[in-house]
Every structure is written in C-alpha cells, then in structure tokens.
C-alpha positions as CSV (number, residue, x, y, z in Angstrom):
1,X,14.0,14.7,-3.8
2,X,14.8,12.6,-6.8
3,X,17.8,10.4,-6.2
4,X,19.4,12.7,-3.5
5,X,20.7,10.1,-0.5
6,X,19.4,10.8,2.9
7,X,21.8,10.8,6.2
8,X,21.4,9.3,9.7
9,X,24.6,10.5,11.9
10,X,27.1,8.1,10.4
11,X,24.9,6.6,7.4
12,X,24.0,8.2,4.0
13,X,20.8,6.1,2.4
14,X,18.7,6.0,-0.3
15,X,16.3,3.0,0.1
16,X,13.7,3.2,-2.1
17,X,10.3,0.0,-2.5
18,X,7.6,-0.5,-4.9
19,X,5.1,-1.9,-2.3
20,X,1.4,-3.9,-3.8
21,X,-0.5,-4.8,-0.7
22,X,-4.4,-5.8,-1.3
23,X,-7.4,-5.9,0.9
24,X,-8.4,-9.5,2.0
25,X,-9.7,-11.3,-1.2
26,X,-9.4,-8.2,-3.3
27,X,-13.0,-7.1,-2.3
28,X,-13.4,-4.2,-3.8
29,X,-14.1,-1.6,-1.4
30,X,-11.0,1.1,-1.3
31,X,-12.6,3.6,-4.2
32,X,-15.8,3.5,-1.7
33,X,-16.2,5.2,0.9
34,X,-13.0,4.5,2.6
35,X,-10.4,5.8,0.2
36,X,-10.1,9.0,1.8
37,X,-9.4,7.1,5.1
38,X,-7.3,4.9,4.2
39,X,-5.0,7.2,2.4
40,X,-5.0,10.0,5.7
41,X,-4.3,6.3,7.5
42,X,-1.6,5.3,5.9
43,X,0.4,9.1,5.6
44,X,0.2,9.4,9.2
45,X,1.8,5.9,9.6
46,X,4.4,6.2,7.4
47,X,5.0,10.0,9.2
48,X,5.1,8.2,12.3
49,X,7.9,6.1,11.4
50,X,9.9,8.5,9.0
51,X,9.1,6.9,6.0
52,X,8.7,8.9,2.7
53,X,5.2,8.2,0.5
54,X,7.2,8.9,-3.2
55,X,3.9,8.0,-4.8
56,X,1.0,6.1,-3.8
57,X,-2.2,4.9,-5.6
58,X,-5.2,3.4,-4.0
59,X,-6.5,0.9,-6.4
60,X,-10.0,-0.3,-6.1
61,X,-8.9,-3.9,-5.0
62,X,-5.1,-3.1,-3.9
63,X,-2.8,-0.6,-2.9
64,X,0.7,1.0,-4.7
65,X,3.1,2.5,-3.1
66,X,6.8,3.7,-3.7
67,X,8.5,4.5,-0.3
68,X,11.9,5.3,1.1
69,X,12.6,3.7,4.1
70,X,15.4,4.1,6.7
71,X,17.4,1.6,6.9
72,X,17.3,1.1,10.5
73,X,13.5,-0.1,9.9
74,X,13.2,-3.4,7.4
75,X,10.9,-4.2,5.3
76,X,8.8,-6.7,6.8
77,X,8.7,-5.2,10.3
78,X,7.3,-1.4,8.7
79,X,5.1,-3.8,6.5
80,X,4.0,-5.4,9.7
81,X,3.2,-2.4,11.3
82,X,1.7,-0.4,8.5
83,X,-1.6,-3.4,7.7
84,X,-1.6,-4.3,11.5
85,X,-2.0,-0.4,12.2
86,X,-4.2,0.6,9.4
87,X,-6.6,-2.8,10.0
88,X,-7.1,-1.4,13.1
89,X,-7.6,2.6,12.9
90,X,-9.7,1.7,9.8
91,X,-12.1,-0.8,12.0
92,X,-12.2,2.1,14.4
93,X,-13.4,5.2,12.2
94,X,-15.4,2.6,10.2
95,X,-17.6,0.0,12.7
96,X,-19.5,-0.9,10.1
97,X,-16.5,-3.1,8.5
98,X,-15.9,-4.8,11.4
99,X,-19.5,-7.7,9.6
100,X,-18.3,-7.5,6.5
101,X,-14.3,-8.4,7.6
102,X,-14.4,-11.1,10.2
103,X,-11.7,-11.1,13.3
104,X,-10.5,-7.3,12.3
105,X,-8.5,-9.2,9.0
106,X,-9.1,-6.2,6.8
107,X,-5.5,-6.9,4.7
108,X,-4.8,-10.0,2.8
109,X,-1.4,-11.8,4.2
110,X,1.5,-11.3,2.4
111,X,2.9,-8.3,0.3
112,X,5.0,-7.7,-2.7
113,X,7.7,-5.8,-2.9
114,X,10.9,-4.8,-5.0
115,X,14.0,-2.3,-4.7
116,X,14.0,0.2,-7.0
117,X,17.5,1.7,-7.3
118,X,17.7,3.9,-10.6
119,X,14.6,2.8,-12.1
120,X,12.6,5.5,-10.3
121,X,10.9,7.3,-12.8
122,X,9.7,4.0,-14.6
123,X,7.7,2.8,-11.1
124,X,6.3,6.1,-11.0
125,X,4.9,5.4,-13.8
126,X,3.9,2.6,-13.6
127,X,2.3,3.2,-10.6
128,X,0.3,6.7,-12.3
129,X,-1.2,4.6,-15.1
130,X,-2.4,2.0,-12.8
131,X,-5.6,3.6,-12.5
132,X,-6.3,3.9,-16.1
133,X,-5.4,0.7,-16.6
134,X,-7.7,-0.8,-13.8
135,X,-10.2,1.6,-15.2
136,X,-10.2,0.1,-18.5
137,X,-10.4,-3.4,-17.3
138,X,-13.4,-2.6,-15.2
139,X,-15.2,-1.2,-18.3
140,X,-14.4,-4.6,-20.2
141,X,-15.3,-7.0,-17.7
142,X,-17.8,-6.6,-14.1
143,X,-16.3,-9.9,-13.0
144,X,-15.1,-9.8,-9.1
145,X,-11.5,-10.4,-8.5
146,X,-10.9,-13.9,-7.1
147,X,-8.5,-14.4,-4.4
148,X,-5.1,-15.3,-5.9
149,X,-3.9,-17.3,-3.3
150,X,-7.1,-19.3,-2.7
151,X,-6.7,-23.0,-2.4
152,X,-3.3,-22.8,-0.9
C-alpha cells in the first residue's frame, strides 16, 4: 500500500510519520525480555485506533516507527495514548518492572516525529538499517546511553 491515499466518507488521506520514542533514560531493556511484548503491545494499540505500523524497529534503547495515521486522530493525542497505554499493559504482563521504573514512568516524555510525504522508501530504510547500525556501535563501545535531556 505504497503511496495509495486512504478514504474516510468525504476525505481521501495519506498521512504518513517517522515516530523515535525511547524508554525513560534509554535503559536498555527492549532487546530483553520484553521485546516480544512490547511489539504485540504496540500492534494491538495502533489496531485499536486504525492506525497502520508501515515499519517498525524495536531498538535496544528506543523505538522506530513509520505510521499512517487518520487524520481525524493528531499526532500528539495517538502519541499520548500509544506510551500512556503501553506503560501500562507493559507494567501489567511484567510486575517485575514496576522496581526498576518508579510511578509506572516506563517512556521517557517527549517524542520525535516528522511527515514523510514522498520520501517513503528512504525512512524505510532508514529505519531497516537501524539495527545494524546500533549493532555496530554496541560492538565498539559498552558505554550506557546517558539521558539526553538530563539537566534540563
């Protein structure tokens, strides 16, 4: 379903995001064992509220996705929904998590995101070779990742 717009009764759409959201301070815990959750998580939200997983990669300290999302639902407010959700379906399959990630925060604030419009093919991409790419680093350097917003 390439570039092929999507229709509401009176609306043809076609809006695609690159989504990077991470796990508070980028501990690195989704390659664990909670990938598999996380991933099952996040499909079923994103069925529940129509929106379209293009691709997706579960980094070990963040998370890519590319999603088309109706227009009737904004960015923010699915964002909103999709880490408050997950946070908590996550806390409850896993109770464990709940010592290690105080006040059920398991999602750092904040999120990036970008339209995509014909540059499709290039996110995907991008988004495939994330992996190797973190893989790499990781074999070059054992250093945690520090929290980039820290001391703001």
């Amino acid at each position: 379903m390439a570039n092929k717009a999507k229709s509401l009764a009176h609306t043809k759409w076609m809006c695609k995001y690159h989504i990077v959201f991470t796990p508070k301070y980028r501990r690195k815990i989704i390659y664990n064992q909670y990938r598999s959750s996380l991933i099952e998580i996040i499909q079923l939200l994103c069925k529940y509220k129509g929106v379209e997983i293009i691709e997706g990669h579960m980094m070990p300290d963040h998370v890519h996705i590319l999603v088309s999302i109706p227009p009737k639902i904004s960015v923010s407010s699915f964002m909103g929904y999709l880490k408050g959700k997950s946070a908590l379906m996550i806390f409850d399959k896993h109770a464990n998590l709940k010592y290690k990630f105080g006040n059920r925060h398991f999602w750092a604030e904040g999120y990036y995101v970008s339209t995509v419009g014909l540059n499709e093919a290039t996110i995907k991409k991008y988004i495939q070779n994330q992996e190797k790419h973190d893989k790499a680093i990781d074999k070059l350097s054992v250093k945690e990742y520090e929290d980039p917003f820290k001391g703001y």
